[in-house]
Backbone as JSON Lines, residues from 0, in Angstrom:
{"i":0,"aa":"X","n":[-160.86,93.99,-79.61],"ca":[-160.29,93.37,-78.44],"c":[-158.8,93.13,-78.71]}
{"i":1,"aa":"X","n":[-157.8,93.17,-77.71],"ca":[-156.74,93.24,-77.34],"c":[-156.32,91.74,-77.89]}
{"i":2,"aa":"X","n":[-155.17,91.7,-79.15],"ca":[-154.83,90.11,-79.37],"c":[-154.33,89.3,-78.35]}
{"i":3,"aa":"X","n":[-154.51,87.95,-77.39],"ca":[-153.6,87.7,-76.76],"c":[-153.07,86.46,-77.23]}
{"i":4,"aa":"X","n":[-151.29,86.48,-76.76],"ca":[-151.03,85.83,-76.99],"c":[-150.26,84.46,-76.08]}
{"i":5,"aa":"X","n":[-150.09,82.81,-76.02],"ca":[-149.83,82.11,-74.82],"c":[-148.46,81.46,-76.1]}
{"i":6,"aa":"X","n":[-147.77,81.02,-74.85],"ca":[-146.31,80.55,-75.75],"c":[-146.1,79.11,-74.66]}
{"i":7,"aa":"X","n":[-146.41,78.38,-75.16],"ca":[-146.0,77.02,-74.59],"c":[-144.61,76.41,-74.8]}
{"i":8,"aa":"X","n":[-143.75,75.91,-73.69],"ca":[-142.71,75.39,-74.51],"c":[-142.35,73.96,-73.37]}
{"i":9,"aa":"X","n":[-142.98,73.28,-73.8],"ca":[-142.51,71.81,-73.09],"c":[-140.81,71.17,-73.37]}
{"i":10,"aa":"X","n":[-140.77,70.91,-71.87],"ca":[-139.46,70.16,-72.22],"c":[-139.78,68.77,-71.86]}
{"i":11,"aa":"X","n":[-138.95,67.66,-72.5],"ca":[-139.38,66.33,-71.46],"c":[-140.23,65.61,-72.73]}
{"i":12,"aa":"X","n":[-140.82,66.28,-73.89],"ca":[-141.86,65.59,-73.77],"c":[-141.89,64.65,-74.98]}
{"i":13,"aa":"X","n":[-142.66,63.72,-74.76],"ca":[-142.12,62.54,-76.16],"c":[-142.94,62.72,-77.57]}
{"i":14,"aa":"X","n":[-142.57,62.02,-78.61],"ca":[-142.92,62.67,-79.37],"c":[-144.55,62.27,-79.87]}
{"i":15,"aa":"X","n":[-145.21,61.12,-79.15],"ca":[-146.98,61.05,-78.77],"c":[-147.47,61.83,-78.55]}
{"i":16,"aa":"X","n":[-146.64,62.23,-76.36],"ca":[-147.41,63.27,-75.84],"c":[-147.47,64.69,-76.63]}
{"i":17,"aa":"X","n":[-146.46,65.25,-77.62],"ca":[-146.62,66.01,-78.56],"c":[-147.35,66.05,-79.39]}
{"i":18,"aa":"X","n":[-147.99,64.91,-80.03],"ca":[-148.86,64.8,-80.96],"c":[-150.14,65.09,-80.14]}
{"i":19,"aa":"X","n":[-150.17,64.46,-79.4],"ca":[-151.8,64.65,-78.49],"c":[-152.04,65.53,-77.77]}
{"i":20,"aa":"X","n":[-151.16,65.99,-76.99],"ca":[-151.26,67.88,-77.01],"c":[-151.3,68.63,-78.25]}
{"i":21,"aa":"X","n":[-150.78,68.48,-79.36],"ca":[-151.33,69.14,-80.47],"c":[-153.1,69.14,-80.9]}
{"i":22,"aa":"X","n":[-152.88,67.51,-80.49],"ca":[-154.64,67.3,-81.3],"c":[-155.85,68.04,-80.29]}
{"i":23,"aa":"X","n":[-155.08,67.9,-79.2],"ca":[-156.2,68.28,-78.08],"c":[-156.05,69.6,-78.02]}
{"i":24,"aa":"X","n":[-155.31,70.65,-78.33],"ca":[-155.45,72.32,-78.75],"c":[-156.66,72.58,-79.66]}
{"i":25,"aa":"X","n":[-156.58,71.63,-80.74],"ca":[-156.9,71.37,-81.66],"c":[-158.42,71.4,-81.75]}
{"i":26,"aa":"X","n":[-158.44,70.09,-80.83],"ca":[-160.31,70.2,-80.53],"c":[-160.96,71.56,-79.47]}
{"i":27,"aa":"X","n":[-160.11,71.82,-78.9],"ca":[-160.8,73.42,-78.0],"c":[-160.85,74.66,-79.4]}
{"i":28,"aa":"X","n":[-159.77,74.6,-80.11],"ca":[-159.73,75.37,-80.9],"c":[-161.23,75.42,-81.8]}
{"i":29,"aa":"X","n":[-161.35,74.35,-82.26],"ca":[-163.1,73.74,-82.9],"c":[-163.91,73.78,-82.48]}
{"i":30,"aa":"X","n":[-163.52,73.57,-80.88],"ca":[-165.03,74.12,-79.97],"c":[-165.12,75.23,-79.29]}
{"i":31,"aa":"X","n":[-164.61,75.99,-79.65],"ca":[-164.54,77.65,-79.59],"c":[-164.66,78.01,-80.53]}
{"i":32,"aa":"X","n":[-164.53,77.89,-81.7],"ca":[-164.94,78.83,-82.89],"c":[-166.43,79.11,-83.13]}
{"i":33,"aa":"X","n":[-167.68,78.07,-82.75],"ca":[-169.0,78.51,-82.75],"c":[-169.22,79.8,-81.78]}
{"i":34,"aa":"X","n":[-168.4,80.66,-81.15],"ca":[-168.62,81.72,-79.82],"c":[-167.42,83.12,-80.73]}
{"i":35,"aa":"X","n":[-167.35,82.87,-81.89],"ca":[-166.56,83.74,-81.8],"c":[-165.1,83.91,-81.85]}
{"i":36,"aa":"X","n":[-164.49,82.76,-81.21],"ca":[-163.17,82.77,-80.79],"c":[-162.55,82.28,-81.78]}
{"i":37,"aa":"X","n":[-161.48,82.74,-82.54],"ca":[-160.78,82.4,-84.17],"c":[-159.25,82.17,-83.32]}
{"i":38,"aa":"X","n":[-158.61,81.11,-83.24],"ca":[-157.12,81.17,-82.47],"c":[-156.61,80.41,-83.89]}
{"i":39,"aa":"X","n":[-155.19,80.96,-83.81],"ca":[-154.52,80.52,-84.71],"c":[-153.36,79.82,-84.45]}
{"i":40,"aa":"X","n":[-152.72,78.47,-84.28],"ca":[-152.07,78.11,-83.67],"c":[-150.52,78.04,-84.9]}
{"i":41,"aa":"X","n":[-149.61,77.61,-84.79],"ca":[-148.73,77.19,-85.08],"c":[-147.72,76.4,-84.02]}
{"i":42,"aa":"X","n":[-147.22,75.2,-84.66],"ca":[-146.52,74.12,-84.19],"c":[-145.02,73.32,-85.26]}
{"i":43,"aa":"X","n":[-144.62,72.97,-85.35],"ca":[-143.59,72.33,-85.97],"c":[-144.8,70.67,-86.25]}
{"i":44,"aa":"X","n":[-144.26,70.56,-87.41],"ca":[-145.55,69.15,-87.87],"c":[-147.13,69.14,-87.42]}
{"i":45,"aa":"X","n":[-147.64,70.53,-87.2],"ca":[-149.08,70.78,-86.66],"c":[-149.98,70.43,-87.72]}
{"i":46,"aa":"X","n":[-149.46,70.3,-89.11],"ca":[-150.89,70.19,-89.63],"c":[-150.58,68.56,-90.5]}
{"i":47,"aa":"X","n":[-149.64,67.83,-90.21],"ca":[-149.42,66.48,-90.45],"c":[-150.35,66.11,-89.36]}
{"i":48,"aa":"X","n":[-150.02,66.52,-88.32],"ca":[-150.79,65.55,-87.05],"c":[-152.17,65.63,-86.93]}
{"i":49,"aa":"X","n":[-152.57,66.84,-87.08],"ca":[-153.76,67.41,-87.11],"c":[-155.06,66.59,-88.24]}
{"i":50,"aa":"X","n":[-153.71,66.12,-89.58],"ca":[-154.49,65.85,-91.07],"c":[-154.17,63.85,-90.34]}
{"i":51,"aa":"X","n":[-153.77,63.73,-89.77],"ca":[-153.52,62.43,-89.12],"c":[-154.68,61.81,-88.2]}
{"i":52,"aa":"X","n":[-154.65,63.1,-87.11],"ca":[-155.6,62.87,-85.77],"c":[-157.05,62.92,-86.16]}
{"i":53,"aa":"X","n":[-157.38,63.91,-87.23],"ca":[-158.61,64.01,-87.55],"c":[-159.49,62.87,-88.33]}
{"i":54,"aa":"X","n":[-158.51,62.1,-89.14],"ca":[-158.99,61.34,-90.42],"c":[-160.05,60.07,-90.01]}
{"i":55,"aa":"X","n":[-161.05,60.06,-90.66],"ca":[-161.94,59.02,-90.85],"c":[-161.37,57.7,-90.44]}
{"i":56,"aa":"X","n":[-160.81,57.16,-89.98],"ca":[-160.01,55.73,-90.11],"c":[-161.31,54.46,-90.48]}
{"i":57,"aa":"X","n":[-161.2,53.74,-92.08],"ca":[-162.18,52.74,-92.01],"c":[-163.12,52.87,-92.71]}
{"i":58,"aa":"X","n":[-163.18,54.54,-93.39],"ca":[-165.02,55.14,-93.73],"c":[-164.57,54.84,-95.23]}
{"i":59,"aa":"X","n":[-163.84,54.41,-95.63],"ca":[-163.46,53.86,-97.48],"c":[-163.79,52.33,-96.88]}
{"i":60,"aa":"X","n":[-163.68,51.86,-96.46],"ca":[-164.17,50.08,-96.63],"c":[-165.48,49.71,-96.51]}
{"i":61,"aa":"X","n":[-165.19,49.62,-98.11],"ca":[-166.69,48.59,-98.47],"c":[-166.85,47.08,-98.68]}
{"i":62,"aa":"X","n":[-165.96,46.22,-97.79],"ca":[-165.77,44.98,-98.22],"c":[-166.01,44.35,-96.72]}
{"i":63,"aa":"X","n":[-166.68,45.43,-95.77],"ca":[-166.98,44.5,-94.53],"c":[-168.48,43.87,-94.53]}
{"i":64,"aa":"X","n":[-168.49,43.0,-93.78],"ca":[-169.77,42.13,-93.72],"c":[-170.72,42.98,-93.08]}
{"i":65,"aa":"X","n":[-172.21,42.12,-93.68],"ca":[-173.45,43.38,-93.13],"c":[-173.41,42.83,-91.78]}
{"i":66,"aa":"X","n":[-174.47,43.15,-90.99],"ca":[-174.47,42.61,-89.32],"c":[-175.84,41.81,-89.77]}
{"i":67,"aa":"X","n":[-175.9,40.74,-89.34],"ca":[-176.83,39.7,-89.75],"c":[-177.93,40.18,-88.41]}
{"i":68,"aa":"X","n":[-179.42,40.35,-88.95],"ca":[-180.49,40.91,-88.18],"c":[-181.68,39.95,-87.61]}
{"i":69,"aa":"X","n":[-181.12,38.78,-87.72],"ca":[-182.31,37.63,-87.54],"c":[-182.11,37.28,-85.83]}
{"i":70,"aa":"X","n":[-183.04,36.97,-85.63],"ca":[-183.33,37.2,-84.12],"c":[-182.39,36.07,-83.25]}
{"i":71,"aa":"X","n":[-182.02,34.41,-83.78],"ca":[-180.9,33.78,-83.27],"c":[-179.68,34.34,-83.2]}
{"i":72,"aa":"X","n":[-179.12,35.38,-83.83],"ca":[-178.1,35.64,-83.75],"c":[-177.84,36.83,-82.67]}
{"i":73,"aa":"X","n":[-179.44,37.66,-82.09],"ca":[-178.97,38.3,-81.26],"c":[-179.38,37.64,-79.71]}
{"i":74,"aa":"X","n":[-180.23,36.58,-79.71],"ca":[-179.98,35.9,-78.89],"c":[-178.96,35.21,-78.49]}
{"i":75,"aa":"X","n":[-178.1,34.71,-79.16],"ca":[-176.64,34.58,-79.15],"c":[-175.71,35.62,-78.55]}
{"i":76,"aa":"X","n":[-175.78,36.88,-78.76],"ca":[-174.97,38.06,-78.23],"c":[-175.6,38.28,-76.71]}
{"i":77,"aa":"X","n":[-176.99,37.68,-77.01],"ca":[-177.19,38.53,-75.01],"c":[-177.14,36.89,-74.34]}
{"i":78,"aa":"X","n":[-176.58,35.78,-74.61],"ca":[-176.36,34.86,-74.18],"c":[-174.78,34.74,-73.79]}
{"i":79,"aa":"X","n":[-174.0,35.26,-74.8],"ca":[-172.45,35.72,-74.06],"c":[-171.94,37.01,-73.7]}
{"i":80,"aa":"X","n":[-172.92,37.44,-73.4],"ca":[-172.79,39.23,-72.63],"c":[-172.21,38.9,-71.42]}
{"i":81,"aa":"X","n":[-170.93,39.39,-71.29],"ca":[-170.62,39.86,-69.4],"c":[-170.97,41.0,-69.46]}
{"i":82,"aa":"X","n":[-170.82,40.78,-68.17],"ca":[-171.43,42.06,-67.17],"c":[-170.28,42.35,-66.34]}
């Protein structure tokens, strides 16, 4: 099949909405590769953001409290539930 190729070039745009248009290429790119589809992107700081957007945030901390399972305490949670 015929390579194709798309050339994006935003003007305007800040340097978030850059990051999150990167990340969001990013995830189509991942969910196209189970079909076949191999795209190869390149960006200026694409794989800082990418090694940024993707990361675990939190999955190294082992110093948080367990969730206490005794039945007053979840009567307590559906006693200050809004709706």
């Amino acid at each position: 099949m015929k390579e194709k190729i798309i050339t994006i070039k935003p003007k305007g745009i800040t340097q978030k909405q850059w990051s999150i248009l990167l990340l969001e290429l990013n995830l189509i790119k991942r969910a196209w590769k189970p079909y076949g589809v191999d795209m190869q992107m390149s960006a200026p700081g694409l794989k800082r953001i990418v090694d940024w957007g993707t990361k675990k945030h939190g999955s190294d901390n082992t110093e948080r409290r367990p969730i206490p399972t005794n039945a007053s305490y979840k009567r307590n949670i559906r006693r200050h539930r809004i709706v």
